[in-house]
N, C-alpha and C positions, 0 to 999 in steps of 0.2 A: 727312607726311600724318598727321594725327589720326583717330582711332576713335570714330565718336559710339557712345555706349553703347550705342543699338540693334542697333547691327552685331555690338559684343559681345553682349550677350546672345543673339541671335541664333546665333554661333557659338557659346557655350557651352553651348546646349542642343542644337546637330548634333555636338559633340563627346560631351557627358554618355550618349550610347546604350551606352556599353561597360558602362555600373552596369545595362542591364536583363538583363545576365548570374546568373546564381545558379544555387541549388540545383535552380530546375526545371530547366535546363538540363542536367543532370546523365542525363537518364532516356534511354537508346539508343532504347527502344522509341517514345518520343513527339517525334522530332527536327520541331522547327516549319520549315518552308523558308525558304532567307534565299538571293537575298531575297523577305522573300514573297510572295505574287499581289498584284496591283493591282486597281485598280480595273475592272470593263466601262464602256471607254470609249462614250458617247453615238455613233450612226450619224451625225447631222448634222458631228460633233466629228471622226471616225475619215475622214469625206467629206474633209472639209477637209484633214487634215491628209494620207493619201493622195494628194490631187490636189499639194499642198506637195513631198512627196517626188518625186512623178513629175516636176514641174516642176525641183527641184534635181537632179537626177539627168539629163535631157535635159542642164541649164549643165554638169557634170560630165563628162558625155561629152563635147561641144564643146572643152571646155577640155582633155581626153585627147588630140583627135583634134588641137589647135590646131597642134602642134609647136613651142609658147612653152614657151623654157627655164624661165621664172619661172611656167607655169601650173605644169609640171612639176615644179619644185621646192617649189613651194607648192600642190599641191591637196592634202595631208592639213589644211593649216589650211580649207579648204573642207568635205571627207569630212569629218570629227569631227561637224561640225553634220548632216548626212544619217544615218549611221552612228546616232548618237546617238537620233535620233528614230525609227527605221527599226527599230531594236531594240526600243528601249523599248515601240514600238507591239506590233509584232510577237508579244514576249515578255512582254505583262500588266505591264509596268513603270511604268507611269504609278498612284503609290501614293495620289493623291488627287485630287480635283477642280481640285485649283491649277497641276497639272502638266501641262495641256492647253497653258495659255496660255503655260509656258516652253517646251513643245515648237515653238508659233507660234511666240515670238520667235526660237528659235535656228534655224530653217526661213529666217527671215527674215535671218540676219547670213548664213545660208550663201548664201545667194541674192544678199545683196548683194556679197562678197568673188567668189563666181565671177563675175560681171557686169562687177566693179572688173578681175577678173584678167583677162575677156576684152577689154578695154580696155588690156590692158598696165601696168594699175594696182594698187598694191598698197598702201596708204596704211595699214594698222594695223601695217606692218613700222617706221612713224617715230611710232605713237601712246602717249601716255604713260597712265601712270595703271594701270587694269585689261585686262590684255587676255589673248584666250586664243588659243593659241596646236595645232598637231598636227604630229605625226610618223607617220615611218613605221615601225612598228615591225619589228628583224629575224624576233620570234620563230613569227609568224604574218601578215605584210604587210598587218595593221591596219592605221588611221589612229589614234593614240592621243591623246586630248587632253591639255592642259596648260593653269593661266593664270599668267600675270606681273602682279606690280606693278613700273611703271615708275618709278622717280622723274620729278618733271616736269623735273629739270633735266638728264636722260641726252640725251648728243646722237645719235641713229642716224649712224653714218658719222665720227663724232667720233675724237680719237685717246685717249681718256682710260679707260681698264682699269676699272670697277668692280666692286665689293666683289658676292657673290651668297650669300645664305640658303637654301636650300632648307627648306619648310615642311613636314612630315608632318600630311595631316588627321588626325580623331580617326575614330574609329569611328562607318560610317554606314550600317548595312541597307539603308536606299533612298536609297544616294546612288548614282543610275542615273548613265549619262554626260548625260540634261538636265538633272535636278538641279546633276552639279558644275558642267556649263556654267553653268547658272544663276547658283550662286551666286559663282563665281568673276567673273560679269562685275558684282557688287554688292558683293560681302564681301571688304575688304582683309585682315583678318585681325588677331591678334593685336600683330603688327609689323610694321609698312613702315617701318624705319631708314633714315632719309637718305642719299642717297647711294648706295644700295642697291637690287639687282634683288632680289623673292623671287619664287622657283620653288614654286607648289603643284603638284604632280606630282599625280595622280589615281590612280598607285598599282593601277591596274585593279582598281579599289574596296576592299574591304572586308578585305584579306589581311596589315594587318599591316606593307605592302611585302614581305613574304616573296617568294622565287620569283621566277615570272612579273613580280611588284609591284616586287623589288628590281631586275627588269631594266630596268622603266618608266621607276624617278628614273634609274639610269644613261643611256639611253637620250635620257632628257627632259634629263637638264643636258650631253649631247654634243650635242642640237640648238640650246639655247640657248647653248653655245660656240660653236656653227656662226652664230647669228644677228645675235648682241648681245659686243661688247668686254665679256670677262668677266675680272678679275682672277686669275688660279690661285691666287695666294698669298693669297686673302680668298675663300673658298668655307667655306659654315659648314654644317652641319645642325641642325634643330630642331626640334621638335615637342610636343606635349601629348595625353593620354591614350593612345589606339593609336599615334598619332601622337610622342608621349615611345617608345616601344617599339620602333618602327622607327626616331628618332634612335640609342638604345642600339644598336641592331643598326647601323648603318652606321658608327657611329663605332668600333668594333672591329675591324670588316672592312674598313675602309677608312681605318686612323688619319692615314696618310699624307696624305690627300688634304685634312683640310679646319684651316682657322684656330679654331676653336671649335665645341664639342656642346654643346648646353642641351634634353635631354631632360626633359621634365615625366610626371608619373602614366606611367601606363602600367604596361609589365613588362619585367623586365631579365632573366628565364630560364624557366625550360616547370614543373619540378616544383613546387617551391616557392608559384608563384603560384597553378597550379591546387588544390593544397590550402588553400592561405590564402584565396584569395578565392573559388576555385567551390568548396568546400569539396568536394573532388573527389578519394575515393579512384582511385590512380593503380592497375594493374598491366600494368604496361608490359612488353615481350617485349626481352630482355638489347639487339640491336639499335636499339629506340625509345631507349633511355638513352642510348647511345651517340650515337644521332644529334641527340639532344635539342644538343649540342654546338655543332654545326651554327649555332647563331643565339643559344644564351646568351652573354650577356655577361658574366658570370660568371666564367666559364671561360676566359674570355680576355680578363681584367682586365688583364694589361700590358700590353695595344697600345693600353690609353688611357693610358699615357705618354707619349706622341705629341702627342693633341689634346688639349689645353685643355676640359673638362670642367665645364657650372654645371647643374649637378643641381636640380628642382625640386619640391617636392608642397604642397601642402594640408597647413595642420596636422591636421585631419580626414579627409581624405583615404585612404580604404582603400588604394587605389593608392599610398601613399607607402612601399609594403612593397618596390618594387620599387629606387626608393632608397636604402632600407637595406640592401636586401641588396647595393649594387653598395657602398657605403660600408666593408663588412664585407670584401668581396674586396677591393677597392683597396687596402682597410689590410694586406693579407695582404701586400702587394705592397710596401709603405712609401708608399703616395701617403693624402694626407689631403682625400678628397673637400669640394668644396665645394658644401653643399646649403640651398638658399637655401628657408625655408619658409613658407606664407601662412598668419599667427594665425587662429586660429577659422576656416580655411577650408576647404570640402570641396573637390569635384572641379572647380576652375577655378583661374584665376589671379590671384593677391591682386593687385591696382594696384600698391600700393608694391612687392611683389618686383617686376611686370615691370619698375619703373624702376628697379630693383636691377642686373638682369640684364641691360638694355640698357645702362647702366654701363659692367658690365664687358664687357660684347659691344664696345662703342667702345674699348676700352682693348685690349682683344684685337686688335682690326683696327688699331691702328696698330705691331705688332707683326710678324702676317703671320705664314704658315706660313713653318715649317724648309724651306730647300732642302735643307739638309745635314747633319742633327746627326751629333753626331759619338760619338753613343752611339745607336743600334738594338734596340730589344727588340721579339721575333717569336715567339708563341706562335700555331699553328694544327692543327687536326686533319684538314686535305687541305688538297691542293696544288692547290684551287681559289680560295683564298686566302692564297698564298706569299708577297707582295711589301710590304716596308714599306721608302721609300725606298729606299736604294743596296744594299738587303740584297732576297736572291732566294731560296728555299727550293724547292731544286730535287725534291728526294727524300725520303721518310718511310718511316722504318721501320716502322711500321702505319697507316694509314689510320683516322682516329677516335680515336685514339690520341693524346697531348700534342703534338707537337714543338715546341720550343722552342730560341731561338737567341740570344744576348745578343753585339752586336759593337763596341768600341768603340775609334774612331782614337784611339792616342797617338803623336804623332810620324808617324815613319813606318812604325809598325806596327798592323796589323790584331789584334786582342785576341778572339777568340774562346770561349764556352763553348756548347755545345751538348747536347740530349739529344735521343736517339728522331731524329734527322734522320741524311739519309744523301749529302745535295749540297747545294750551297751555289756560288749563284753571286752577284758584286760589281759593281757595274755606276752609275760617275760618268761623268754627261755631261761635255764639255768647259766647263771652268769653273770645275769646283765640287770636283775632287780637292785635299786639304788636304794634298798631302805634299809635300816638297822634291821639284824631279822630278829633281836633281843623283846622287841617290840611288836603291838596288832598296827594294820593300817588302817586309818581314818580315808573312807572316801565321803566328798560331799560333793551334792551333786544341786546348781542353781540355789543353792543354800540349805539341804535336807542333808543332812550327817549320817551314814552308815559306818556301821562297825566291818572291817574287812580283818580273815587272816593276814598274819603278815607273811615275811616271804619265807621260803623254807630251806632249808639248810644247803642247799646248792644255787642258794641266790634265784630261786626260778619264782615266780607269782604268779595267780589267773584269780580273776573274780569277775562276776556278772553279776548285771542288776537288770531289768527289767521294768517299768511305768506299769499300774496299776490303780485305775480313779487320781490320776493324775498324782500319785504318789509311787518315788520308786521304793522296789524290795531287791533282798539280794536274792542272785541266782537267775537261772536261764527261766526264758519264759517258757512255763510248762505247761502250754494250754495243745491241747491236739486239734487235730484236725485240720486242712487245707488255712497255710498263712503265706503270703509271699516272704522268701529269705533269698538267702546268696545263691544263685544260680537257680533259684524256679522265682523269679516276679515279672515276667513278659519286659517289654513286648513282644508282638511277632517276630521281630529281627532275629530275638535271643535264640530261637529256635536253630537258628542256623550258625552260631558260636559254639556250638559243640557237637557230637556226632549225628549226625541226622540220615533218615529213610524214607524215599517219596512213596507212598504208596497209593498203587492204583489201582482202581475200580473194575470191577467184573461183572456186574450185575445191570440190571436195567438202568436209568436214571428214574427219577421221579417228574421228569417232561424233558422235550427235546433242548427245549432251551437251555434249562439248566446243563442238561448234559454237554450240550454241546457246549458252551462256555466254560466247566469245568474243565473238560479237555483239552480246550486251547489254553488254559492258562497252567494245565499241568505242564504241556509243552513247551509254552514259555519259560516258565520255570526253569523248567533242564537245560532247555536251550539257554539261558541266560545265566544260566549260575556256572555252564562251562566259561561262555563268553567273555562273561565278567569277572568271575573268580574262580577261573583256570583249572577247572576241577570235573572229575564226574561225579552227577550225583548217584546215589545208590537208592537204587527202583525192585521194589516187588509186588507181584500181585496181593490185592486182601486175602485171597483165598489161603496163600501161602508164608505168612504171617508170624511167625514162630516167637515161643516166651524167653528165648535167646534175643530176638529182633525186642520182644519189647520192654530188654530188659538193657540193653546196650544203647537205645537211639531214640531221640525225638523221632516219635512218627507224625509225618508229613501227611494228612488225609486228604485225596482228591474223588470228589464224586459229592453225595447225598446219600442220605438215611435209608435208600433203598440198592443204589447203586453202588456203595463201598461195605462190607459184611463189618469192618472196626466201629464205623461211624453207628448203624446199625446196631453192634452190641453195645456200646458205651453213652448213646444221646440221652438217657433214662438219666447219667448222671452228670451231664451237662447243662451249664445254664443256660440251653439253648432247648427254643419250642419250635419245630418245624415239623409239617405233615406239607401234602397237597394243596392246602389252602393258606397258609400263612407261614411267616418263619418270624422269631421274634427274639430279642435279648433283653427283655425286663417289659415295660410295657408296651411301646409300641410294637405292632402286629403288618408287616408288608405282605405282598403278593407273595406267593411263593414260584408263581409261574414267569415271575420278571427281575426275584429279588435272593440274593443268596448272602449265608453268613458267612465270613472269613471271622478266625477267632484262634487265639490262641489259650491253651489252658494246661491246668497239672492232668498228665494222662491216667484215668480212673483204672486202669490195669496197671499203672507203676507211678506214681504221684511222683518219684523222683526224676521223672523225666517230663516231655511236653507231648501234647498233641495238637497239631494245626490245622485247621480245617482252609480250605482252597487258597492256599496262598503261599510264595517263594518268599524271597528278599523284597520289601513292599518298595523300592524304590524302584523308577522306569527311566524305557531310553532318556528320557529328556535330562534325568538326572546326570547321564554318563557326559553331557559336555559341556558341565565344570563340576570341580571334586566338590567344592562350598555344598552344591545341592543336595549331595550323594547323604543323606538323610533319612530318618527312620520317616514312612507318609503314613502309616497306622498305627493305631494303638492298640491295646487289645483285642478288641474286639471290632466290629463293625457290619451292617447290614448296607448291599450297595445293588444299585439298578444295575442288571446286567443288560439290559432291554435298549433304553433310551438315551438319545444322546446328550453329550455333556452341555452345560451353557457356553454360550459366546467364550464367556473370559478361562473357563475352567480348562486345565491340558488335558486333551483324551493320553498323554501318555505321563501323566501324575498316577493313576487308579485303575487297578481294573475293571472300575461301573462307578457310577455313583453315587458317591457317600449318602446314605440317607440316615443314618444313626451309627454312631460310632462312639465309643469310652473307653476309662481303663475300666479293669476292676478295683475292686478293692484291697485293703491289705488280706483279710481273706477268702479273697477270690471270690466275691460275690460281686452281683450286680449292684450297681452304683444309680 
């Protein structure tokens, strides 16, 4: 597929939106809304397109009630287009006169897909070229859109595995969900490589992929393996401006998983960039730095030992700062990044790089990922990202903290060196264990020698070991009771990476203040985790509360020990002391009538999930305008003035009060 230059241009000027960042942006007290109001849609315009949704939504229902396995399994590819429109009207999101007529068109593909579906037909499941595609998402039981580029020669139903790209867009203010439908049913993009599916993920718009965003591309490339014969061993990520930014961030977090990263502009860490380019005095609370971790790449520059790495920017280019600086880490590292750069060029992509870069993108893919290397390097600061191939990081001796694990097969011994980690588990499918199986394996771990099985007769291996008095043993750590692991070690953020349920309060408060402040900030919440991350959330009263609800969902607590009945049954076994007169989290003791906990923890009715006390997504407006910000501002826990106002320097829209005591926990979950 070729790119007539319109389409480029086109996309380089819905990518170029992240340069209208700067120094106004800087000022707390004048935060512009993103995204911002729309336009007032025309009555005759607003008629129409109402009667449209009433009409799709009647096919919708039908197609609910049909008991067609294939409506069933495909009505978020219908929803996306209702959704879409239904918001956008709703929500002032229609940013100009032109967006009427996409709102029609995508009214009309929904109408025609439920129609096809009521018919038992489904003909865009074998269509090639542009197509868009929905899911259901777990985090909120949205329908989330997605589009594909097909090649024309993919066969639906075929037996032949192909190669898959994933595309980061760039940064778009008003790229609503009919904008992306829009453009994704015109705009092929930068690359459509033969041979090849790419994935533009929608990213629940404007975040970076952070978050909620990083759950979407996950989410969106496990339906597109549910859809379409997708290669594993040829899965790449890529992107340019915001979109370079969340390539960096998934290629760290996720080195294992892909054949090649070709991150362009964008930003590769939080401090740095916001000084260099929003020229942005930072002062950050000792926790933000810490957490800043979290998504720099930087900082966890040897897990791009893994993937294959072509770095991109403009030779003018302000954005090529984030380049350099991963150029600077790698080399810490001994890797000699390769950074391919466009002469005389600002914030796009020069022609001859991209046929640089597609190059070696072909040279790559006839290569393939590693099934098995037989060297492993794993640096992470939680155990919500442990796993790179056959190597598992079960334990961390601080949370936020480095840990790091270097393991490498010689023969038939395991080669370990480790810091700051405290478990460790090994784990080869059948097939791909590299040892003699005639023989036991030797693992040695910073120079202590364990006797391990060896592998077993279908090539397959697993062994754990565990630190104990600074001595490892073999086997899983078998200690019970509350320990942070893979998917329960906070922070508050985590809470909202997987299914979650706001719940709200029925009862008195325990004083106006608090109450009232709970309220407004349950409100923000919703209001902001549609706004921001294009979702609704799912709301029930405590009263009505079900061991279905709190066996499926992080519950969401809003209220106090008097005004929510959950908070009320479980505060006995939380490390939290609150009545009337005080609320506290280890020693110091605040007001209770000016001072509330936000806090997240394992929920004592289902340890396998979380409970949050007054708090959404801890990031605020201010953060929405630039993605560099969009950052975890709490950490586990925290007690904050809802009363009083902030100092001179501090953002009233960093926090919802101010910070007066704040921590993690511990590794288990105790106070620190």
């Amino acid at each position: 597929m070729k790119i007539n230059p319109f389409v480029l241009v086109t996309l380089l000027l819905l990518n170029s939106t992240l340069l209208a960042d700067g120094e106004g942006d800087n000022n707390p007290e004048t935060v512009r809304q993103i995204p911002r109001v729309g336009i007032t849609v025309k009555q005759v315009d607003r008629s129409r397109l109402e009667a449209g949704l009433k009409e799709l939504d009647g096919l919708l229902k039908q197609l609910a009630s049909s008991k067609s396995e294939l409506a069933a399994a495909l009505l978020p590819d219908v929803e996306i287009y209702h959704r879409a429109v239904q918001d956008n009207l709703e929500h002032q999101e229609f940013f100009s006169e032109k967006d009427i007529p996409k709102a029609d068109a995508a009214l009309a593909s929904g109408k025609e897909r439920a129609q096809q579906l009521l018919r038992g037909e489904a003909p865009w499941l074998h269509q090639t070229g542009l197509v868009m595609r929905g899911f259901r998402s777990e985090l909120d039981g949205s329908a989330q859109p997605y589009g594909l580029v097909i090649p024309d020669n993919y066969q639906a139903g075929g037996e032949k595995a192909v190669r898959l790209d994933i595309w980061f867009h760039g940064r778009g203010e008003t790229l609503s969900e009919t904008n992306f439908i829009d453009r994704q049913t015109k705009v092929i993009g930068y690359y459509a490589p033969r041979d090849t599916i790419v994935l533009h993920p929608y990213g629940r718009y404007s975040n970076a992929f952070k978050f909620a965003g990083e759950i979407d591309v996950l989410e969106a490339l496990e339906h597109v393996k549910s859809q379409y014969r997708i290669n594993d061993d040829l899965v790449s990520v890529r992107g340019f401006s915001m979109g370079g930014a969340g390539c960096w961030q998934f290629a760290h977090l996720y080195a294992d998983r892909w054949f090649a990263a070709t991150p362009g502009a964008g930003f590769s860490e939080t401090p740095e960039f916001l000084k260099y380019f929003q020229k942005e005095t930072l002062l950050p609370y000792w926790w933000e730095e810490k957490l800043w971790r979290w998504y720099d790449t930087d900082d966890n520059a040897i897990n791009l030992s893994h993937v294959p790495v072509i770095a991109y920017s403009g030779e003018d280019d302000i954005q090529k700062q984030a380049a350099d600086v991963m150029e600077t880490a790698l080399a810490k590292e001994g890797i000699d990044l390769v950074h391919i750069i466009g002469p005389k060029t600002g914030h796009r992509i020069h022609p001859d790089s991209q046929a640089i870069i597609e190059e070696k993108m072909y040279s790559l893919a006839r290569v393939g990922n590693d099934k098995l290397p037989l060297t492993v390097n794993k640096i992470t600061h939680s155990l919500k990202y442990n796993r790179q191939y056959w190597l598992t990081v079960t334990g961390l001796k601080e949370h936020w903290e480095p840990g790091r694990v270097k393991a490498e097969i010689i023969g038939n011994e395991v080669r370990i060196t480790s810091t700051d980690v405290t478990g460790l588990k090994f784990d080869m499918a059948a097939g791909l264990a590299p040892f003699d199986i005639t023989q036991k394996v030797t693992v040695e771990i910073n120079k202590q020698v364990l006797e391990a099985p060896g592998a077993g007769s279908d090539r397959s291996w697993s062994f754990a070991v565990h630190l104990v008095d600074d001595n490892w043993v073999a086997g899983a750590n078998p200690r019970e009771g509350l320990r942070k692991r893979h998917g329960l070690q906070g922070p508050i953020d985590d809470a909202f990476l997987s299914s979650f349920l706001m719940v709200t309060p029925t009862g008195s408060p325990v004083n106006e203040t608090i109450g009232k402040w709970t309220a407004g900030e349950q409100a923000h919440a919703i209001k902001h985790w549609r706004q921001h991350f294009r979702g609704h959330a799912r709301v029930k009263a405590d009263t009505e509360i079900t061991d279905d609800d709190i066996a499926q969902h992080n519950l969401i607590l809003w209220g106090d020990f008097k005004s929510n009945k959950i908070i009320a049954d479980i505060i006995a076994r939380l490390p939290l002391t609150w009545d009337e007169r005080g609320v506290s989290v280890g020693e110091n003791v605040f007001d209770a009538k000016s001072h509330a906990p936000i806090m997240i923890y394992p929920n004592p009715l289902n340890p396998r999930k979380y409970i949050v006390i007054n708090s959404g997504f801890t990031y605020r407006e201010y953060a929405y305008l630039n993605n560099a910000r969009q950052v975890p501002m709490l950490p586990d826990w925290a007690i904050v003035d809802v009363v009083n106002k902030p100092e001179p320097n501090d953002s009233i829209y960093r926090f919802p009060g101010i910070p007066k005591d704040a921590n993690f926990f511990g590794e288990s979950w105790e106070v620190k």
